[in-house]
N, C-alpha and C positions, 0 to 999 in steps of 0.2 A: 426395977430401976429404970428410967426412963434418962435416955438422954439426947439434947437439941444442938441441932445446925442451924445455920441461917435460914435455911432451907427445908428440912427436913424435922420432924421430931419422931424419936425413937422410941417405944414401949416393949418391954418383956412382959409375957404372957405369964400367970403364977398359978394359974387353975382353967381348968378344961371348962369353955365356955362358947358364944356363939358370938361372931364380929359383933353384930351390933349392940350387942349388953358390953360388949369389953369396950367401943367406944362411947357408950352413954354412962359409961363410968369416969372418961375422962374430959367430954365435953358433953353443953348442952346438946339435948336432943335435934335442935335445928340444925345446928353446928354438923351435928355427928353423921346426921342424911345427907346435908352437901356436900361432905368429903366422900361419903362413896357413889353420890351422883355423880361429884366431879372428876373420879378416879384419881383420888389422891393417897387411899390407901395399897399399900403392899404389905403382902408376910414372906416375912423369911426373903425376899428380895422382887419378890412376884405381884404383879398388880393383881383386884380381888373387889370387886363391886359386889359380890353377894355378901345380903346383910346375914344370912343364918351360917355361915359358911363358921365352922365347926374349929376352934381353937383350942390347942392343946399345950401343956406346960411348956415355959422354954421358945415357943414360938415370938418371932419379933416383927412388931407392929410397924409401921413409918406410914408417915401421915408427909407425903411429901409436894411440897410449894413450889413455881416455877419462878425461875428467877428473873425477882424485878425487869431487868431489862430483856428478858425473853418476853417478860408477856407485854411490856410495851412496843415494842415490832412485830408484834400483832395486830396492836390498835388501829385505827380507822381517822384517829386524830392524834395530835402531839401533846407531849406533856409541856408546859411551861414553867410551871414551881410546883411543889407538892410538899407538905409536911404532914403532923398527925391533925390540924385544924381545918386546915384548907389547902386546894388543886386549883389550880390557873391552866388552864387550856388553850388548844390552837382551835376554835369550832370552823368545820366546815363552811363554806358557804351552800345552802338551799338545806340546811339543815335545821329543823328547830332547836331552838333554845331548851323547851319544855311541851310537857304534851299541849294539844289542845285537842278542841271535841271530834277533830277530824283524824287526828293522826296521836297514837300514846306510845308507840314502841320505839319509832323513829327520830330518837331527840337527844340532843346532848347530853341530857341529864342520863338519859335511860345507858347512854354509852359508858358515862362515867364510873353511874354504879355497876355496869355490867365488869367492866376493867376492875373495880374496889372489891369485889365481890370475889375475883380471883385470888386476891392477897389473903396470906396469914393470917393479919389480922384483919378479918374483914370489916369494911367501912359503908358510910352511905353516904351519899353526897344530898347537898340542897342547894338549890339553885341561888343565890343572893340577886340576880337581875336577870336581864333578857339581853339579849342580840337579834337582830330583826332576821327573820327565814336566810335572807339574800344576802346577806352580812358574815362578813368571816371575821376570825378573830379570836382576840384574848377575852374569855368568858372565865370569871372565878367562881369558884363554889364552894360554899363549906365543909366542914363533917359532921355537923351536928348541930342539932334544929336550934340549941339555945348561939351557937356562933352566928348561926343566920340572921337569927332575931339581935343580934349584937351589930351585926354588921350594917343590916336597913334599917334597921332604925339610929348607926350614927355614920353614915354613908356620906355623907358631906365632909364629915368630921375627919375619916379615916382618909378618902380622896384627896392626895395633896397635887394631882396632876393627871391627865387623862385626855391623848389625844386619839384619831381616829385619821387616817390615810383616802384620798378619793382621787382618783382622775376622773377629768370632768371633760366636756368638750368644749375647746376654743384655752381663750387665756383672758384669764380675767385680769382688770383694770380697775382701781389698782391693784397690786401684787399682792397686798394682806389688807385686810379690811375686817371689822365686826356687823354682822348683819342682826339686825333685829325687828323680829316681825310677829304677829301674832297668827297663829294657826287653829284651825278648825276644819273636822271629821264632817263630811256628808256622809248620807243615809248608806252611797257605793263604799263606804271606809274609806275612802278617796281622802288623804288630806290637801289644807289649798291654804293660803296666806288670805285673810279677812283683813280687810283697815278698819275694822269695829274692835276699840280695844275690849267691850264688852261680852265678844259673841264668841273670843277662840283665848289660847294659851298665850302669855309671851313667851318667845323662844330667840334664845339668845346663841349667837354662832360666830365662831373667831376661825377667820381664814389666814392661811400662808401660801403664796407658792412657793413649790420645793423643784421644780423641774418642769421643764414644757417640750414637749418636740412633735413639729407638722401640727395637729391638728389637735393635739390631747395635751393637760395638762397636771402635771400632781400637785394635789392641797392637801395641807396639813391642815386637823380641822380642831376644835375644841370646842365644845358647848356645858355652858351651865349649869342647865338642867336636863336629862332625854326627856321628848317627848318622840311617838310616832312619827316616822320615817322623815322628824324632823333637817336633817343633814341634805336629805333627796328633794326637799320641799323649798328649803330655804334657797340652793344651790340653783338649781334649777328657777325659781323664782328671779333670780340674779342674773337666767339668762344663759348658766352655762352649768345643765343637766349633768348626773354623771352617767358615764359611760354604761350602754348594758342596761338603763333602767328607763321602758319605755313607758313605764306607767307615768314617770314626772317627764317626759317632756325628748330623752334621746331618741336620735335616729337610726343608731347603729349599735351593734353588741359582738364586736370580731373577738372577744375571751368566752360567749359564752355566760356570760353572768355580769352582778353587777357589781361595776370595780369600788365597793365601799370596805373598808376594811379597819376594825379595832385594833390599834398599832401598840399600842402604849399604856401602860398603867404604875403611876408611882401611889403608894396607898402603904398607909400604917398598918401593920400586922394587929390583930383583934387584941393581943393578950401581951405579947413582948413590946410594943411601939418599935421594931423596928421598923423602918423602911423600906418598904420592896418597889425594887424597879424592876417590875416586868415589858417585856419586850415582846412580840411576836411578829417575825420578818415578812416581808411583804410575798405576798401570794408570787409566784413564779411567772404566773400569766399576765401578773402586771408590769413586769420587768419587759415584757415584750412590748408594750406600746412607748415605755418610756425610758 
């Protein structure tokens, strides 16, 4: 008779056999090697990673999960929304989005399924976009490869709102304004603004000021379409870099990083059309300048 907790699931032993035959009886074989990798099994109330370890009648099995919010104060990043389709996250800043050829272990994604991989029911996550390295923020992701493919391919469609946070330096004139400019990648990945509407992207960018004080300034930002490090390129083209980011044009970086930040996401859920207002609060080091 087998019986479950939130937490926990219970089996009675009914013939003399060895752990890992008793648990490839009740889960897949992949399954069954990560709970005694992950020491989640005990008998009789005792943890017990050895797979040949010798089960006799009457012995009880628990296959036991740590709960939800213990293994998220664990994490390394925040959770923002989570259901069984899709996780909305806080991503680091200098963090990747996803691997690339230089870096595979170190990346949001690999955090995410590392975190999904802990749960009961274990999950996988996929990436649906990117966030630039330097860039913090609200990053979504799936749970399975046909949402993903759901998702970017009606991205426009599902996006009913999506701003991004920047202190920049000086204060812009005027206060909110639409910039639009066409961008183009040199051979350095360097992006730069080209007046040949032929030779780069249009890229389109809606500013607000939300706060100015001394010498820094906070913009509410909104763009279009993402292109590369568009928000850093266009801004800075304008005159007033953001902070921390020396590659387009700042002088100075007193947080350490660079103050760009994914603030906001309203977006229709993939399967219910609810609306989700996601939020993620503004990094702590920015509060400092402003």
């Amino acid at each position: 008779m087998n019986q479950n907790s939130p937490n926990t699931n219970t089996y009675k032993v009914s013939n003399n056999i060895t752990l890992l035959d008793f648990l490839f009886q009740h889960f897949p074989k992949t399954k069954a090697k990560i709970h005694l990798k992950k020491k989640r099994v005990f008998i009789n109330g005792k943890a017990c990673s050895q797979f040949n370890f010798p089960l006799q009648v009457n012995d009880k099995v628990e296959i036991r999960f740590e709960h939800k919010q213990a293994i998220e104060s664990q994490l390394d990043f925040k959770i923002i929304y989570e259901d069984k389709d899709i996780i909305a996250i806080d991503k680091p800043a200098g963090l990747l989005s996803i691997a690339s050829n230089k870096e595979y272990k170190q990346t949001a994604l690999t955090w995410v399924n590392n975190y999904l991989s802990q749960k009961e029911r274990e999950e996988r996550a996929y990436a649906i976009h990117r966030l630039e390295r330097e860039m913090s923020g609200l990053m979504i992701m799936a749970k399975s490869h046909d949402t993903k493919v759901f998702m970017q391919d009606n991205w426009n469609e599902l996006v009913q709102e999506r701003f991004f946070m920047a202190i920049v330096e000086g204060k812009p004139e005027p206060w909110s304004g639409e910039l639009s400019s066409y961008l183009k990648e040199n051979k350095g990945r360097n992006v730069y603004v080209t007046p040949f509407a032929n030779e780069g992207h249009l890229a389109v960018c809606r500013y607000k000021l939300f706060k100015s004080k001394k010498q820094f300034s906070l913009l509410r930002i909104e763009i279009e379409k993402a292109y590369k490090h568009q928000i850093r390129v266009q801004l800075s083209d304008m005159g007033f870099p953001v902070v921390g980011d020396s590659q387009y044009g700042s002088s100075i970086n007193p947080i350490n990083r660079i103050a760009l930040h994914a603030f906001s996401l309203k977006i229709k859920h993939p399967y219910n059309n609810k609306v989700l207002d996601l939020k993620c609060d503004l990094p702590k080091k920015f509060l400092k300048l402003i």
